[in-house]
N, C-alpha and C positions, 0 to 999 in steps of 0.2 A: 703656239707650236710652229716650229721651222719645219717647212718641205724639203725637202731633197732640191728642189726646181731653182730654189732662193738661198741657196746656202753656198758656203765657199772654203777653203780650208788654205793652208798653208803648207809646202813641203821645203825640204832642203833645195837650193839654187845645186843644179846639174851641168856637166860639161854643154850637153844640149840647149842650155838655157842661153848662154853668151850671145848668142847672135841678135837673140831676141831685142835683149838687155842693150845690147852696145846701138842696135837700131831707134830703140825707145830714147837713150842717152840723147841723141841726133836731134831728136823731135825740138824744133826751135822751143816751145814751151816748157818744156825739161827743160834743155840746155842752159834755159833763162836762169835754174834753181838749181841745174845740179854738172855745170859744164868746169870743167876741172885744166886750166891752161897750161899745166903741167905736163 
């Protein structure tokens, strides 16, 4: 049985979400797999 505590869901990406997004992008580790020179 899953708790509330240990669980996670998924929602649609929001206008609010970009900043987030574009910061994580940045992360040297990311950028390693997902950096787009374009």
């Amino acid at each position: 049985m899953v708790t509330q505590q240990h669980s996670y869901d998924f929602r649609p990406v929001t206008e609010k979400d970009l900043a987030l997004i574009a910061r994580w992008l940045r992360e040297p580790h990311v950028a390693e797999w997902w950096d787009d020179p374009d």
